[in-house]
SETIDREN-687899 format. One record per residue (C-alpha): z, y, x; residue in one letter. Coordinates in steps of 0.1 Angstrom, whole numbers, plus 5000, padded with zeros to 4 digits. Example, Ala and Ser with C-alpha at 12.3 -4.5 7.8 and 13.67 -1.06 7.14 Angstrom:
% SETIDREN-687899
> 5078:4955:5123:a
> 5071:4989:5137:s
This chain:
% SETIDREN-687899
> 1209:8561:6283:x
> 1197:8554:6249:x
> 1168:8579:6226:x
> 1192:8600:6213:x
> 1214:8608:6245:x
> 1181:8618:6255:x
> 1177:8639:6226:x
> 1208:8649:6227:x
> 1207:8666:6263:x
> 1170:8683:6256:x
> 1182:8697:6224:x
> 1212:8712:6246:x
> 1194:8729:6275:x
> 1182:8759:6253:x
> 1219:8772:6251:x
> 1220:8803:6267:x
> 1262:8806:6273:x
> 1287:8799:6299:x
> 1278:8760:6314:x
> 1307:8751:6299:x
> 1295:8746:6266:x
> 1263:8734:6273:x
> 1274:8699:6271:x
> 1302:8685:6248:x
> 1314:8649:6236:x
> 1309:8633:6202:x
> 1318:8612:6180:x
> 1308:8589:6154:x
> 1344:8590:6132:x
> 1367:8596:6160:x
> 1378:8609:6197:x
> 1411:8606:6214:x
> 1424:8617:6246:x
> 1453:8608:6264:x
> 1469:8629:6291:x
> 1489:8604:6308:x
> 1516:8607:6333:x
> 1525:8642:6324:x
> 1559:8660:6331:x
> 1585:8667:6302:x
> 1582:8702:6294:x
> 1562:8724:6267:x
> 1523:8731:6277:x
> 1495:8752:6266:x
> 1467:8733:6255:x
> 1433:8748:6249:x
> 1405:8734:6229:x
> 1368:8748:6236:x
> 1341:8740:6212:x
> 1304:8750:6205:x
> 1282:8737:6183:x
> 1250:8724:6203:x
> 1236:8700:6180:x
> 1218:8724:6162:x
> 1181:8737:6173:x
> 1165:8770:6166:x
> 1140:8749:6137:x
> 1175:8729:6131:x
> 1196:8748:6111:x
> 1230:8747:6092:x
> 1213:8754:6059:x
> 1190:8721:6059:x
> 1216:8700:6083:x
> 1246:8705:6059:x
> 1286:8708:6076:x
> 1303:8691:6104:x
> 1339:8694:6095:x
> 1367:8674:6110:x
> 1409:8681:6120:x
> 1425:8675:6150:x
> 1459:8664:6160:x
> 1481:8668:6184:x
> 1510:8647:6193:x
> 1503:8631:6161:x
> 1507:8662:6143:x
> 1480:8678:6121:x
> 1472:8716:6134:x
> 1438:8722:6122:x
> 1422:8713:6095:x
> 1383:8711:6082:x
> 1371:8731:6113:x
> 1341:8740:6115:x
> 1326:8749:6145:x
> 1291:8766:6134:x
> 1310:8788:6113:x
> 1341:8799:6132:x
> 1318:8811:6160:x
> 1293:8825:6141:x
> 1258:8810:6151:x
> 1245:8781:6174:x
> 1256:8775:6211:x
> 1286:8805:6210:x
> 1316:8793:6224:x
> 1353:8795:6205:x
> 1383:8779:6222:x
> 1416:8772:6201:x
> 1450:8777:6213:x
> 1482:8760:6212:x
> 1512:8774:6231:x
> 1541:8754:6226:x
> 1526:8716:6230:x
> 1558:8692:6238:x
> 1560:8665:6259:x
> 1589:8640:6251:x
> 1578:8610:6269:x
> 1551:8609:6297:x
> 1519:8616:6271:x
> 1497:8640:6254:x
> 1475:8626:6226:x
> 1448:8649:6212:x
> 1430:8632:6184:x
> 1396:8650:6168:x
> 1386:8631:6136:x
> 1362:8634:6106:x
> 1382:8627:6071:x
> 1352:8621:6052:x
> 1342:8662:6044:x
> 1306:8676:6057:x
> 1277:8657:6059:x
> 1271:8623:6079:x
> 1238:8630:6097:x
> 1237:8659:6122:x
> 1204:8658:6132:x
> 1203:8617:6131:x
> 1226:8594:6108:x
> 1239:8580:6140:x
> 1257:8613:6148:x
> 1284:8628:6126:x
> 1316:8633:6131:x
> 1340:8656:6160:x
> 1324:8676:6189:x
> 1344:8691:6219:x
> 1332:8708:6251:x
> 1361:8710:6273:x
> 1402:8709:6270:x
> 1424:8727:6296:x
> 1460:8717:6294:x
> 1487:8736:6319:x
> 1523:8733:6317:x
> 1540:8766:6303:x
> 1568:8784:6322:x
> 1572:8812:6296:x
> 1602:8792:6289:x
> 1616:8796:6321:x
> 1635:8826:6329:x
> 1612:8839:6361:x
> 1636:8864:6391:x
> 1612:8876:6405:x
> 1604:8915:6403:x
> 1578:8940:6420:x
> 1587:8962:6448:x
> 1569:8991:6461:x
> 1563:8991:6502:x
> 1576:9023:6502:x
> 1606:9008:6492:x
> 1610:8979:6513:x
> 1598:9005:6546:x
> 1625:9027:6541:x
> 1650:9001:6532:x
> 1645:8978:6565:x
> 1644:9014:6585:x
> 1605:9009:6590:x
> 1612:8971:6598:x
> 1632:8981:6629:x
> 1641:8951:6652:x
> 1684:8958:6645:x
> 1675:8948:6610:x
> 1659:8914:6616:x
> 1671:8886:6616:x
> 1650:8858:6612:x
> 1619:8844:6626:x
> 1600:8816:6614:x
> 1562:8803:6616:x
> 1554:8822:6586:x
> 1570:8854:6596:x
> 1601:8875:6605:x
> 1630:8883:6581:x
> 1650:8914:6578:x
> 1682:8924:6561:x
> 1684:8957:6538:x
> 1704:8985:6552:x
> 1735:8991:6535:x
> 1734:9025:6531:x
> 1701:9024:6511:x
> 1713:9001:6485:x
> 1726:9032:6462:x
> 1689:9042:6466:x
> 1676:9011:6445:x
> 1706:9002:6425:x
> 1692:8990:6391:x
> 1665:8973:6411:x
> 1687:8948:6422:x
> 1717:8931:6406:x
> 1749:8955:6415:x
> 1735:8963:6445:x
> 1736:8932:6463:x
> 1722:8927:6494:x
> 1694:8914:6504:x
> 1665:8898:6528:x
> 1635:8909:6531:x
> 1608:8881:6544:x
> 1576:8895:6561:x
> 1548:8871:6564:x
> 1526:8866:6590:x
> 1492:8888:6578:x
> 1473:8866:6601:x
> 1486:8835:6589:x
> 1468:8818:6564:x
> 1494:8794:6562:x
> 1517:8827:6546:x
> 1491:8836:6525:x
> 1495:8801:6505:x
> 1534:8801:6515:x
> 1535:8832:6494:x
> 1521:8820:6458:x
> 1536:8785:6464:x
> 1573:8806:6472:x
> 1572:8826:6438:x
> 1557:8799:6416:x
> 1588:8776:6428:x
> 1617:8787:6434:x
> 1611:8822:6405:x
> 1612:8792:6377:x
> 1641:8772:6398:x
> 1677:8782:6392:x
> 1707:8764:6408:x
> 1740:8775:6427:x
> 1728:8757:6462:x
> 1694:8770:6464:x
> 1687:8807:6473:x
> 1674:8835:6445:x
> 1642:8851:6450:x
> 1643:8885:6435:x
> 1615:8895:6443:x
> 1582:8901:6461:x
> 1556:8930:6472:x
> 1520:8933:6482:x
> 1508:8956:6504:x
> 1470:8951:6517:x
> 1468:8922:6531:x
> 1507:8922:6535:x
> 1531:8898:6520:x
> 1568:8903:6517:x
> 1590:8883:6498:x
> 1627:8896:6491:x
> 1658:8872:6484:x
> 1693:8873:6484:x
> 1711:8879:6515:x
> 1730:8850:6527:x
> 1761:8867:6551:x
> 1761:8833:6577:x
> 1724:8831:6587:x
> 1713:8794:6587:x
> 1731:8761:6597:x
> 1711:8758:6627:x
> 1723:8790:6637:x
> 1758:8779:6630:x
> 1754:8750:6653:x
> 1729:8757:6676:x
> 1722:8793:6681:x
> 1736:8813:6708:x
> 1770:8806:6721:x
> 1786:8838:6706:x
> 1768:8834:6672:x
> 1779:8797:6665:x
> 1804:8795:6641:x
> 1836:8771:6640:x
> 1826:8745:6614:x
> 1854:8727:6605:x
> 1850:8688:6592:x
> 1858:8697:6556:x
> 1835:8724:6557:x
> 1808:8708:6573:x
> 1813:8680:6543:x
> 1811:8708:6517:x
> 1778:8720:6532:x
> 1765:8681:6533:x
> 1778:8678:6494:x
> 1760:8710:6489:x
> 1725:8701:6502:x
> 1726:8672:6483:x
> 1734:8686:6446:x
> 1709:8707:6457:x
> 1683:8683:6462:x
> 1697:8662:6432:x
> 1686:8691:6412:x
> 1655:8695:6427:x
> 1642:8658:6426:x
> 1662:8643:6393:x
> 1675:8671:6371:x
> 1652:8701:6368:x
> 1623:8705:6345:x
> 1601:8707:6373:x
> 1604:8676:6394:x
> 1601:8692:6431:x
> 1596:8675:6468:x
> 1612:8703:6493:x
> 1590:8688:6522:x
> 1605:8711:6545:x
> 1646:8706:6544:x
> 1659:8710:6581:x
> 1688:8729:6595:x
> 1671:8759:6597:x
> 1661:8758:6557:x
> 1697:8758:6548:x
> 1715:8792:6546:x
> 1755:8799:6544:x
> 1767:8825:6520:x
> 1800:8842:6531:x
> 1823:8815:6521:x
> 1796:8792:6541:x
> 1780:8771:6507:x
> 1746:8763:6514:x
> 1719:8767:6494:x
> 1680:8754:6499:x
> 1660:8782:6511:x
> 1620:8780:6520:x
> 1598:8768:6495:x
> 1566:8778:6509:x
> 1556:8739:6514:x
> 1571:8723:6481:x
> 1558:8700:6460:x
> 1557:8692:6422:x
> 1561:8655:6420:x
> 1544:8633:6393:x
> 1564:8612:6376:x
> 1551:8572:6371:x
> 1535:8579:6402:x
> 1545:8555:6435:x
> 1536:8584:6462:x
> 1510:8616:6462:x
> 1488:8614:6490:x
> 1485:8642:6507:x
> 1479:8660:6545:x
> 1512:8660:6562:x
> 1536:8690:6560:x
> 1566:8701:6569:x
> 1584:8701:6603:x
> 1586:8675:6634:x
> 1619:8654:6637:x
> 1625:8657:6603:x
> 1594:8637:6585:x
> 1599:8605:6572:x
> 1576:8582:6590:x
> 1556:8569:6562:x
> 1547:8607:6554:x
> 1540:8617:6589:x
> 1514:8589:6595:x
> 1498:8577:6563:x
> 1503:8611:6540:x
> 1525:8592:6513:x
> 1545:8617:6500:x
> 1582:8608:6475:x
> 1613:8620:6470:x
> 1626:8602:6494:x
> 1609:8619:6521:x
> 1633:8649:6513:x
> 1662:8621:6516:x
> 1652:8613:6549:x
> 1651:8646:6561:x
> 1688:8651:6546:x
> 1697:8622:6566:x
> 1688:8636:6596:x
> 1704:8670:6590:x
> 1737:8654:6581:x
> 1739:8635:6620:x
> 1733:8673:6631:x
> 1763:8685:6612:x
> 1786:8656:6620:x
> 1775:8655:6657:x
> 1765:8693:6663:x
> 1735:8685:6680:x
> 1700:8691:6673:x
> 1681:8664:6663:x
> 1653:8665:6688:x
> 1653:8679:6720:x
> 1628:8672:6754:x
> 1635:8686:6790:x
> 1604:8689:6815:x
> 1593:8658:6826:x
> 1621:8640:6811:x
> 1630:8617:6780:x
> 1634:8629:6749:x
> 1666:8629:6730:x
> 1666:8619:6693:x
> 1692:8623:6671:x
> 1688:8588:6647:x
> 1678:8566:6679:x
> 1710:8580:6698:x
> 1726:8571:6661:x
> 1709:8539:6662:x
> 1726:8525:6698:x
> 1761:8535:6688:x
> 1759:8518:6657:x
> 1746:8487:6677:x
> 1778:8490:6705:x
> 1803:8493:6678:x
> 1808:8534:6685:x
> 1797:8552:6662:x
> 1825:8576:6660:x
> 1811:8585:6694:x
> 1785:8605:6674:x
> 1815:8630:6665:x
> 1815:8670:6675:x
> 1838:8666:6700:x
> 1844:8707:6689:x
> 1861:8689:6656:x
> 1885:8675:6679:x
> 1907:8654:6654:x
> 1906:8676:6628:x
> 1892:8648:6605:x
> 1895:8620:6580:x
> 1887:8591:6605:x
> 1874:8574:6566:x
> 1855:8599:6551:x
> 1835:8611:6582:x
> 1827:8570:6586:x
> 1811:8569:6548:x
> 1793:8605:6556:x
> 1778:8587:6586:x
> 1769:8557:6569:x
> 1752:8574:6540:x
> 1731:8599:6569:x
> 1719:8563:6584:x
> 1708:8551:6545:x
> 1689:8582:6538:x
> 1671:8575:6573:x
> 1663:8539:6565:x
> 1626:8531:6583:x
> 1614:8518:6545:x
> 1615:8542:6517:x
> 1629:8519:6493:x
> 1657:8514:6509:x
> 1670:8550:6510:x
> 1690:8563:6483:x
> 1685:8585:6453:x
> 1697:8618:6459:x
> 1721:8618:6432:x
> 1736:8585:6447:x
> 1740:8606:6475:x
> 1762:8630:6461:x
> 1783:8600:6442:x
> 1791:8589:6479:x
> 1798:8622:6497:x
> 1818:8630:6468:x
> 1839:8595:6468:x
> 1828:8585:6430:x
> 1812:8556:6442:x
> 1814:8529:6473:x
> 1794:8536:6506:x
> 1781:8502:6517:x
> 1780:8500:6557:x
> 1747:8505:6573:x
> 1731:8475:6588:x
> 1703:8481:6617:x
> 1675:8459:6607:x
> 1675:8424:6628:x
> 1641:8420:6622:x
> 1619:8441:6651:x
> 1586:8443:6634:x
> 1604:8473:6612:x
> 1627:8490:6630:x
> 1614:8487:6669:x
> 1576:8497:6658:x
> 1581:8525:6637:x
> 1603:8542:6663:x
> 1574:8543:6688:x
> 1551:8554:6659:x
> 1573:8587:6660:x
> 1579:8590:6692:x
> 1543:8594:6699:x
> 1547:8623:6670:x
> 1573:8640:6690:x
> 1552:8638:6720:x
> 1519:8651:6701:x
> 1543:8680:6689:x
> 1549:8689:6724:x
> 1509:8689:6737:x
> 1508:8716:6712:x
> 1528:8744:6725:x
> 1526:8754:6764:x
> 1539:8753:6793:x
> 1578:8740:6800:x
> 1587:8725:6767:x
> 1626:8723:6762:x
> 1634:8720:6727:x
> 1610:8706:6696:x
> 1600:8734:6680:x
> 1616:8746:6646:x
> 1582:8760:6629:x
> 1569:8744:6596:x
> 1534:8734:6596:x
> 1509:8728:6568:x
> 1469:8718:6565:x
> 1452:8749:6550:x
> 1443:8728:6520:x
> 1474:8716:6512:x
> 1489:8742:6498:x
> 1477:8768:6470:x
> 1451:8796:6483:x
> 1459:8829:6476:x
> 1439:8864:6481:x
> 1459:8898:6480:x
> 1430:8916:6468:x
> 1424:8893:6439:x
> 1444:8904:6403:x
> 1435:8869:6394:x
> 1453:8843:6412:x
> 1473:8814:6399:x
> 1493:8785:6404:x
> 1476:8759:6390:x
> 1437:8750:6395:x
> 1417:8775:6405:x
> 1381:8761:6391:x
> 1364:8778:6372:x
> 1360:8753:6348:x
> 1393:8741:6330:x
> 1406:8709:6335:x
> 1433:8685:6317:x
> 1456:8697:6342:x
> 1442:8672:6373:x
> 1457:8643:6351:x
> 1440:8611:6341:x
> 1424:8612:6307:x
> 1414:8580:6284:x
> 1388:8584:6255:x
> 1388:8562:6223:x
């Protein structure tokens, strides 16, 4: 540290505001920063300054002017500022806005620079020039058309019939979910859209994994519009109570379709059960390749696809999603989601793509096509899993063996082959390998060629990853009790992993929750 960093940071300890301002960076002519690997979209950018050079003894009358612009995006937006002035006095803080900031590319470049105006010598000759305390940069939905509105408890009580067990009809490892009763609709028409119906989702109060499911629910899906993912309309807090109200989608979930109690399955033809595998993926095509927001699911299985009344699926459950980072290889993070559908390299090392939501696709689409659940375990026997059992039919030449035998042959002998073949791509053991999810759809949909899945002849791949997640399955299992005979359907999440959120606070958000800002957790470069 040289004599007048020294000086520097004495001279700055007698500032009596927030810490934020009680240090800053200079410059001799010039500072720029570079927010790199930042999503397309607008942002609001805020620039905080105090001036700190300055003593009691050291005043502007005797010092003379630091006065310098700034630009942003190479644009000029303020010129000849002067700090000292603006804020009236020494060490007071004044922070400059700008909502509308536009990212074209994958950069932000904020440049602070002295043009010659002022003096040169503030308190030494060394140091002149632009001054800056902090920068907080956060992408800006206000250009996003949010769903979501308020509801009253009151409301939601006497709408569910005091959550009555006839009305539900859902359960889940957050909560339970309950439909609205008809015959109340008329009672909050203008609240909803032409009184459609709706779900109401209770979360678990003594789940902390809810609590964060809740903020991480609104802030996704509220700014995420798309004909195969479900609408959120709205949410309500009551004490430490979380609800969450979305449309009502008439045939339950896929998994109920196929696996749910004898007299609730419904017949799933094969061109309907190719519709609902088309549908997923434009879904997820949106999600990962065409929305503003670049989103990982983390948590696409059976039970997180719903059937509207002409049985189109849409994306439901966003509680565990994910904004991606574009230019980045993974984001390492605590695994999340549910057993049986995680991607291996996500399960055990906490790399997290796009592709791990391709994977979990894959293994959906082998449940359609053979309407069985992917992972299942008897007491005291083997387990049965969907991609191995894929795996030896491929190997024997029978793979049409993997067939509902409840489609009879009600099928295109072609089509179901390429629907297969593309399931067993998005399950490849390397993450390369597997397909984009817009690729997907250009397969399902016959616009482009659907290459035949080769099983890897080379065993270090393929025969040591299977045993890595086997041992998964069989650490899922040590975690419930007793007689074990299905692998349970219930998300899971590390506490940490997903944003924290108290019902009693009027100040939560979705984005950092420090108390000092920062450029939006993204790396920055100074010149």
């Amino acid at each position: 540290m040289s004599n007048l960093d020294a000086n520097y940071i004495a001279t700055s300890l007698n500032i009596t505001g927030p810490d934020l301002y009680r240090t800053a960076r200079i410059a001799l002519l010039s500072l720029k920063y570079y927010g790199l690997c930042m999503l397309k979209g607008n942002y609001k950018l805020r620039l905080y300054f105090s001036e700190i050079m300055f003593t009691d003894d050291q005043t502007f009358s005797n010092l003379g002017k630091r006065l310098f612009d700034i630009s942003i995006q190479g644009n000029l937006v303020l010129k000849d500022i002067n700090i000292m002035e603006e804020a009236r006095g020494v060490g007071k803080g004044i922070v400059r806005e700008f909502d509308n900031v536009t990212v074209i590319g994958s950069t932000l470049e904020i440049h602070l620079y002295w043009v010659g105006k002022g003096t040169t010598a503030i308190p030494y000759t060394s140091v002149y020039g632009p001054l800056i305390s902090a920068i907080s940069v956060t992408l800006n939905l206000k250009g996003v058309e949010l769903q979501t509105r308020k509801f009253t408890f009151t409301q939601l009580k006497d709408a569910t019939t005091n959550f009555d067990q006839s009305n539900k009809i859902g359960e889940g490892g957050f909560g339970t979910v309950y439909k609205i009763c008809i015959n109340y609709l008329s009672q909050i028409h203008g609240i909803l859209v032409d009184g459609t119906l709706i779900a109401v989702k209770q979360l678990s109060s003594k789940s902390k994994q809810g609590n964060r499911e809740f903020v991480n629910e609104i802030g996704m899906i509220s700014a995420l519009q798309h004909p195969h993912l479900v609408n959120l309309y709205g949410c309500c807090i009551d004490g430490n109570q979380l609800y969450l109200v979305y449309e009502h989608m008439e045939n339950n979930s896929v998994s109920h379709a196929l696996f749910g109690a004898e007299e609730s399955q419904l017949k799933l033809d094969w061109p309907t059960r190719h519709n609902i595998c088309v549908g997923i993926a434009k879904g997820l095509a949106y999600l990962h390749e065409e929305s503003s927001l670049k989103v990982i699911h983390r948590d696409i299985k059976a039970t997180n696809v719903l059937l509207d009344t002409h049985l189109n699926p849409k994306i439901s459950d966003f509680g565990l999603a994910k904004l991606a980072e574009e230019d980045k290889t993974h984001i390492s993070t605590r695994a999340a989601g549910t057993f049986g559908y995680m991607t291996p390299e996500y399960a055990l090392r906490g790399h997290l793509t796009d592709k791990a939501d391709v994977y979990s696709f894959g293994i959906v689409v082998l449940e359609i096509i053979s309407g069985k659940k992917n992972s299942t375990q008897q007491t005291n026997a083997e387990g049965f899993y969907i991609l191995d059992w894929a795996h030896v039919l491929k190997s024997e030449g029978n793979l049409m063996n993997l067939v509902d035998p409840k489609l009879s042959t009600e099928f295109n002998n072609e089509e179901i082959m390429a629907t297969i073949n593309v399931a067993l791509h998005c399950c490849n053991s390397t993450s390369k390998l597997r397909p984009t999810m817009s690729a997907v759809v250009s397969m399902l949909e016959g616009k482009v060629a659907v290459e035949e899945f080769v099983l890897d002849p080379n065993p270090s791949t393929s025969d040591e990853m299977d045993p890595m997640v086997k041992k998964l399955f069989q650490f899922c299992l040590r975690r419930g009790a007793g007689s074990v005979e299905r692998l349970s359907d219930d998300s899971f999440a590390a506490f940490d992993d997903i944003h924290p959120f108290n019902p009693h606070s009027d100040t939560n958000s979705l984005s950092s929750h420090s108390a000092t800002p920062i450029p939006s957790a993204r790396p920055i470069r100074v010149e």
